[in-house]
N, C-alpha and C positions, 0 to 999 in steps of 0.2 A: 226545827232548829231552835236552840235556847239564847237568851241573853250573853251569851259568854263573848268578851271582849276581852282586846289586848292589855296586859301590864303598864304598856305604858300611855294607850290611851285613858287608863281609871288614874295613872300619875299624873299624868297632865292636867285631865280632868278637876283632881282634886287638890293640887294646886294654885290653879286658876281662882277654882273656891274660896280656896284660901286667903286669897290675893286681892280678889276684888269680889268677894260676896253679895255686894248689895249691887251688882251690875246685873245679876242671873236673876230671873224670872222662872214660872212654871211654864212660861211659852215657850216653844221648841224657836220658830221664829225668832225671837226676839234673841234667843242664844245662839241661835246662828250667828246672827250678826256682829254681836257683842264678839265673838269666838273670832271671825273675820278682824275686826279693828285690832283686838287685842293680842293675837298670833301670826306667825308668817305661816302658815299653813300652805302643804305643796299641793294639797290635793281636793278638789271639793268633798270624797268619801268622808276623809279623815277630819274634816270640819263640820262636816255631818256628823259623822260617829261622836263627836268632841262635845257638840251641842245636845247631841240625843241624850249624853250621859250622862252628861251635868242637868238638864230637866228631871232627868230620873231622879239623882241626886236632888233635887231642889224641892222635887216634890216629896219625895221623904221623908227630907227637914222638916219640911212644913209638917205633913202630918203627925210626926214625931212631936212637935213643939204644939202640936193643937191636942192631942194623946195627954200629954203634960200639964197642958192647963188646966183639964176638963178634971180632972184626979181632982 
């Protein structure tokens, strides 16, 4: 099975991003938590899925912006 997630878990997701960037880390853990304080979430999955996706996300940034310097 691939990566493919819901629409509106990558909304959420990249929202949150948005919203509060410098709270998310490349830690899966620590976005868990973060994702907890900062959402009413009904479900532990979907707080999972929320945190998984935003790390993905966080870490892409990062490499993207280390990609960037290095030029």
């Amino acid at each position: 099975m691939g990566k493919i997630r819901h629409a509106s878990i990558k909304r959420m997701a990249k929202t949150l991003l948005e919203n509060y960037s410098g709270k998310f880390t490349v830690d899966y853990e620590t976005n868990k938590k973060m994702v907890e304080e900062l959402v009413n979430v009904s479900s532990k999955k979907l707080r999972n899925l929320l945190a998984g996706y935003i790390t993905n996300l966080v870490k892409i940034q990062t490499k993207d912006s280390s990609v960037e310097s290095s030029r």
